[in-house]
matplotlib code that plots the C-alpha trace (Angstrom):
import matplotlib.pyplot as plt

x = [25.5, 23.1, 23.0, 22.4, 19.5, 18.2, 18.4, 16.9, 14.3, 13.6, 13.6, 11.0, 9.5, 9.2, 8.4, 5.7, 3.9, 4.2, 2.3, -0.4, -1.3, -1.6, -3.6, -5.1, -6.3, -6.5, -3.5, -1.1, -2.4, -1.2, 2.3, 2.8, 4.0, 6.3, 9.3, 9.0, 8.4, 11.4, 14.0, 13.2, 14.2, 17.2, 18.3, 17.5, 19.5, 22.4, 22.0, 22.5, 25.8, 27.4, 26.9, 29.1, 31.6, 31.7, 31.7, 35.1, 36.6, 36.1, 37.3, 41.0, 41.3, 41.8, 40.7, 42.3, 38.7, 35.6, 33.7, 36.4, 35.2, 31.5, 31.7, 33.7, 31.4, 28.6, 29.8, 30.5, 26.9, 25.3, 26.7, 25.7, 22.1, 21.6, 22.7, 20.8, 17.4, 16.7, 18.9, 16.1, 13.5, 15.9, 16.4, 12.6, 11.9, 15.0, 16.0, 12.7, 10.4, 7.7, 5.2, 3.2, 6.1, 7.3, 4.1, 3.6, 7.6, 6.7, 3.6, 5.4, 8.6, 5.8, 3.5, 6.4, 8.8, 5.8, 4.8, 8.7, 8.9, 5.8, 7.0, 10.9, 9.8, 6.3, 5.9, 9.6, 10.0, 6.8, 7.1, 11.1, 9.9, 6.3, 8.2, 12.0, 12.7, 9.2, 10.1, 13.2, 12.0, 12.5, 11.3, 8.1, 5.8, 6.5, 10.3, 12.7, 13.8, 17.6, 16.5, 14.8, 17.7, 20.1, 18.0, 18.2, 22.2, 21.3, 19.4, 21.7, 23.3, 20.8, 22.1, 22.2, 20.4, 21.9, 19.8, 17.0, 18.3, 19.5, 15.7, 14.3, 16.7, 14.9, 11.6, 12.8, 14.1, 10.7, 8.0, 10.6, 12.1, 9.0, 6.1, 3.8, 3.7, 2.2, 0.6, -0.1, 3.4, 2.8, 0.1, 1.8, 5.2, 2.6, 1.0, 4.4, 5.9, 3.0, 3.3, 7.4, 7.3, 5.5, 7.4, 10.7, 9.8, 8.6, 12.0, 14.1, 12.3, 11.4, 14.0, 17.6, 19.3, 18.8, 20.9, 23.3, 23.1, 26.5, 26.7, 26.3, 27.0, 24.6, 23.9, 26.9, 27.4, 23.2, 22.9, 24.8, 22.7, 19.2, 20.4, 21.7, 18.4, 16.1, 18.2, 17.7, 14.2, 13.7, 14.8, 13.3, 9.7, 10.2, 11.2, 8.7, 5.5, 7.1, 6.3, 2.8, 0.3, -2.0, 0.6, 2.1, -1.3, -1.5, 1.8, 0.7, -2.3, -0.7, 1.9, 4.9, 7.7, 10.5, 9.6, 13.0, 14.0, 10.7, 11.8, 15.6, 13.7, 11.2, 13.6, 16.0, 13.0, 12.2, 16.2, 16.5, 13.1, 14.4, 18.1, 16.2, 14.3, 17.7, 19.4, 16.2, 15.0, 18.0, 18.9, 19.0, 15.6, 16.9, 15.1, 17.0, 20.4, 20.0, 18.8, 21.9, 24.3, 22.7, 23.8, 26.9, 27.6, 26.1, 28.6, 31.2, 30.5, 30.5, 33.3, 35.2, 33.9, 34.8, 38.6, 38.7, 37.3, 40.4, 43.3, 42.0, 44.8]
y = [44.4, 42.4, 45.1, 48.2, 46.0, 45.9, 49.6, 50.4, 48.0, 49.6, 52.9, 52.5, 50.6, 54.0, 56.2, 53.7, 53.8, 57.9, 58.0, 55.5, 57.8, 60.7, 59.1, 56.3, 55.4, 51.7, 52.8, 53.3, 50.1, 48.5, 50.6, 48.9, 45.4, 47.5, 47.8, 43.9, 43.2, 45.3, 43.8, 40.0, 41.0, 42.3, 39.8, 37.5, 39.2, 39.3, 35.2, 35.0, 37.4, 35.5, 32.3, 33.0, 34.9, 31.6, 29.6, 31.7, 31.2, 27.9, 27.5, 29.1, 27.3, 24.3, 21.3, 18.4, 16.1, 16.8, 16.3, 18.6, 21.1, 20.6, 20.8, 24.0, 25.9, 24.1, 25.8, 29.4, 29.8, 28.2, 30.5, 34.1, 31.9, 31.9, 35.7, 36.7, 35.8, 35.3, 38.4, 40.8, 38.0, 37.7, 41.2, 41.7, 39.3, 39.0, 43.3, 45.3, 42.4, 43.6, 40.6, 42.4, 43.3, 39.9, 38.5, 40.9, 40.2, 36.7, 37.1, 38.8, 36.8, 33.6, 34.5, 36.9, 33.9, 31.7, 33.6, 34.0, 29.9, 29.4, 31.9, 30.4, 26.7, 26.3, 29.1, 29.4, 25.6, 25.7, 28.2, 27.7, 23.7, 25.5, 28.4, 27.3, 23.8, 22.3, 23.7, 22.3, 18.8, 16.3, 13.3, 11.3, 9.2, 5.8, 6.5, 4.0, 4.0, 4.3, 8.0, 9.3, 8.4, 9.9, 13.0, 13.4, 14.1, 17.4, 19.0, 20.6, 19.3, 19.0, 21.8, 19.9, 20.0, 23.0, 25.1, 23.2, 22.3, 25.9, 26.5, 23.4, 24.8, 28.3, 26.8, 24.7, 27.6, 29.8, 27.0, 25.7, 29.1, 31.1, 29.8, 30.2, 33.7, 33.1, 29.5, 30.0, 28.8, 25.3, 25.5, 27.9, 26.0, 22.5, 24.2, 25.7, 21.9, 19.9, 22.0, 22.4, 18.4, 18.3, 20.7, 19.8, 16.0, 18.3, 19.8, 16.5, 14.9, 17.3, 20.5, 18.3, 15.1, 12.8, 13.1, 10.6, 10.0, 9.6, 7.1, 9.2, 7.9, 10.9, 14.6, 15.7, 19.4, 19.3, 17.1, 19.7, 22.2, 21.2, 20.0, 23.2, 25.2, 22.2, 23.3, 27.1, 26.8, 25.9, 28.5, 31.1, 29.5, 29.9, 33.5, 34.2, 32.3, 34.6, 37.7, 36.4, 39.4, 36.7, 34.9, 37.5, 38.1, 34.8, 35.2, 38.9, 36.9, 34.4, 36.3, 35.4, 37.7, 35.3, 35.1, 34.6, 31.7, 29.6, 30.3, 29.0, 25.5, 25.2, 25.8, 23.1, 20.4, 21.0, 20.5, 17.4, 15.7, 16.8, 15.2, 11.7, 11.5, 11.4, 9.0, 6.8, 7.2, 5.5, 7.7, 4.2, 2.2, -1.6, -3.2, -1.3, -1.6, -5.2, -5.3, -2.8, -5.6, -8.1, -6.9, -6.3, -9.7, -11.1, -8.5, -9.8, -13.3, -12.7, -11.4, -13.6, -16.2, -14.4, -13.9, -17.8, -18.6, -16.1, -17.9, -21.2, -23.1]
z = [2.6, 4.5, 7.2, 4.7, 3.6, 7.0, 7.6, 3.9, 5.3, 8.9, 7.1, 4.8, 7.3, 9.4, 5.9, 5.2, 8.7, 8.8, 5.4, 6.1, 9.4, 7.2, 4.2, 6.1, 2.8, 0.6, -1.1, 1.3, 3.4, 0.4, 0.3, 4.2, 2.3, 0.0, 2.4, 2.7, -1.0, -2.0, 0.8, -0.4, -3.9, -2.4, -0.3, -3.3, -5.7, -2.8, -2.7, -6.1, -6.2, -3.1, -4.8, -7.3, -4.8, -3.2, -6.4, -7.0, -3.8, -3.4, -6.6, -6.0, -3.2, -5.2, -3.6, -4.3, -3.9, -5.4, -1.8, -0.2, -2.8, -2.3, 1.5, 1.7, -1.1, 1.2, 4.5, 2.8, 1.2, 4.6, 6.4, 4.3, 3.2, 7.4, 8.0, 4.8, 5.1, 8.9, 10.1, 10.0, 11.4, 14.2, 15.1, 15.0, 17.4, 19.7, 19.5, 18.4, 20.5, 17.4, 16.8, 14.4, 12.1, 12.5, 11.6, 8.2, 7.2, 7.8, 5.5, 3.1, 2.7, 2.5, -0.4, -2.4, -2.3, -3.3, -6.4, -7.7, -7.0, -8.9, -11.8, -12.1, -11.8, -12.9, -15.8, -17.2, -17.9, -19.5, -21.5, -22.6, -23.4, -25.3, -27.9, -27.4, -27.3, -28.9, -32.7, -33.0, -31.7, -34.1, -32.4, -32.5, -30.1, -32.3, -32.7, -31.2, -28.0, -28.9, -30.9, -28.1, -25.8, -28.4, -28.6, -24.7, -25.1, -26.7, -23.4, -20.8, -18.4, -14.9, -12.6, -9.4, -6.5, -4.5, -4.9, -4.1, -0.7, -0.2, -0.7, 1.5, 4.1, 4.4, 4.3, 6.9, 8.8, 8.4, 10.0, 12.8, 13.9, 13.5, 12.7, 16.0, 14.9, 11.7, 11.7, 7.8, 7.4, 7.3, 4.7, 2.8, 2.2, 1.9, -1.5, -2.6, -2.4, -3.7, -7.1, -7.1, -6.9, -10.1, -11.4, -10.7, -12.2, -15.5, -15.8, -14.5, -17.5, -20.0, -19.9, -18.7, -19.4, -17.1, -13.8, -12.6, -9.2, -7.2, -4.1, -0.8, 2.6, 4.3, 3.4, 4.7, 6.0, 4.9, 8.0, 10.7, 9.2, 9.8, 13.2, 14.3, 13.1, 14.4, 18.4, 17.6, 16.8, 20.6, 21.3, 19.0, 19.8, 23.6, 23.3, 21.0, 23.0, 26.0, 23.8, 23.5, 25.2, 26.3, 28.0, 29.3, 31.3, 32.3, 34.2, 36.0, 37.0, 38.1, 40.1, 38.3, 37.9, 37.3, 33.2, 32.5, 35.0, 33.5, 29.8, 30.9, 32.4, 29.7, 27.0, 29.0, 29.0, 25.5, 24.3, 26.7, 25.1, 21.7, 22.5, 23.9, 20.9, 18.6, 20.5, 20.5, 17.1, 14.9, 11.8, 10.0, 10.7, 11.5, 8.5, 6.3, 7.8, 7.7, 4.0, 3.4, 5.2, 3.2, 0.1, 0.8, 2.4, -1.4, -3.2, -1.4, -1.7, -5.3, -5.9, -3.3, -5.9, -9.1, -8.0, -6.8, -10.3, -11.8, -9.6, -10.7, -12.5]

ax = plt.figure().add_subplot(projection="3d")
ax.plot(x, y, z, "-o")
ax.set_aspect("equal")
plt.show()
């Protein structure tokens, strides 16, 4: 499916182009964004339908631990979330070598995905809290506090936060893997996070009962993820700054022929510094692992204390 979207894609990628050179008119310079426009919604509605392929799956499978369960439904939508949107960004800059294209599907995927975000968390909350919920709201400003807790067993259960890391992963993916194409990136996924942070804390509060928040050692298969893309990033950015035209003069001016063998050693550098840098920078900053041993050393002495208190004659 994700490679019949591609060629729907690169097909009306071609239609578009061939008509624009005949009209060469406002109009169909506006029709040049429709091949993008229309494969997003695809590859959204494809996201959606593999979630709950995977929600199935994982479900006959039948874990015995909730975490087992979680990881493996984790690993299965990774996987088609990876192939799904940055497929086509890939084979544009790594197959076709088209930086123009990859700048416009870049542009595209940015401020389409922006205005559905903005629509599904910002003007659907509001609206289902404004007509929907508001009427049937029964409580008051000076009612007691027990009521209004009682009155938040009512609201639906909060959904979790998979989707929103499925969606802080693709942002993450689109300014680390390609974002020296289209430096707009940065700002772009800034705006669409300063608003979604209000907005989620609208809905947390407002549209869902209140979540409870399991203990978590780390973010578990979250972690590999981000790692992995953070490595091919280097990789993507050094092919991509090779494709760069003005660069590329530099080199004929310069004499150099060997592109590829300077690519291999910067792209060995920059995966070196970016290794040094882990092992340096602890995951864990010492202040808080010392505050994290210190209340565990007090828990224990507590209840070291609480069962000599119980044995006591």
């Amino acid at each position: 499916m994700v490679v019949l979207g591609m060629l729907c894609f690169y097909w009306g990628e071609a239609q578009v182009k061939e008509l624009h050179q005949d009209w060469d008119s406002m109009l169909s310079q506006t029709l040049i964004y429709l091949p993008s426009v229309l494969h997003i919604v695809y590859t959204n509605m494809l996201s959606t339908v593999y979630k709950n392929v995977a929600q199935s799956l994982t479900e006959y499978e039948n874990h015995r631990e909730e975490s087992a369960f979680q990881n493996h439904l984790t690993a299965k939508v990774l996987v088609f979330t990876f192939f799904n949107y940055f497929a086509v960004l890939f084979h544009i800059a790594f197959f076709k070598q088209d930086v123009p294209l990859l700048r416009k599907r870049l542009a595209s995927l940015l401020i389409v995905t922006q205005l559905v975000n903005q629509v599904t968390e910002v003007v659907i909350p509001f609206l289902v809290d404004r007509f929907i919920s508001a009427p049937h709201r029964t409580e008051h400003e000076d009612d007691p506090q027990e009521d209004k807790f009682r009155n938040q067993s009512t609201l639906p259960a909060f959904p979790g936060l998979f989707a929103e890391y499925i969606e802080l992963l693709v942002q993450f993916g689109y300014l680390s893997l390609f974002s020296c194409v289209y430096p707009l990136t940065a700002v772009l996924l800034l705006i669409n996070n300063l608003t979604e942070i209000r907005s989620d804390a609208y809905k947390m509060c407002k549209l869902f009962r209140k979540p409870f928040s399991p203990p978590v050692a780390n973010m578990g298969v979250w972690q590999i993820a981000f790692e992995v893309l953070s490595f091919v990033s280097v990789v993507s950015n050094c092919w991509l700054l090779l494709l760069s035209p003005w660069l590329q003069a530099r080199f004929q001016e310069g004499g150099m022929s060997s592109t590829n063998v300077l690519l291999l050693a910067v792209l060995h550098v920059l995966i070196l510094v970016k290794v040094i840098l882990a092992v340096l920078i602890p995951d864990e900053p010492d202040w808080i692992r010392k505050k994290r041993e210190h209340i565990e050393y007090t828990s224990m002495q507590a209840l070291r204390q609480q069962v000599s208190r119980a044995l006591a004659p």
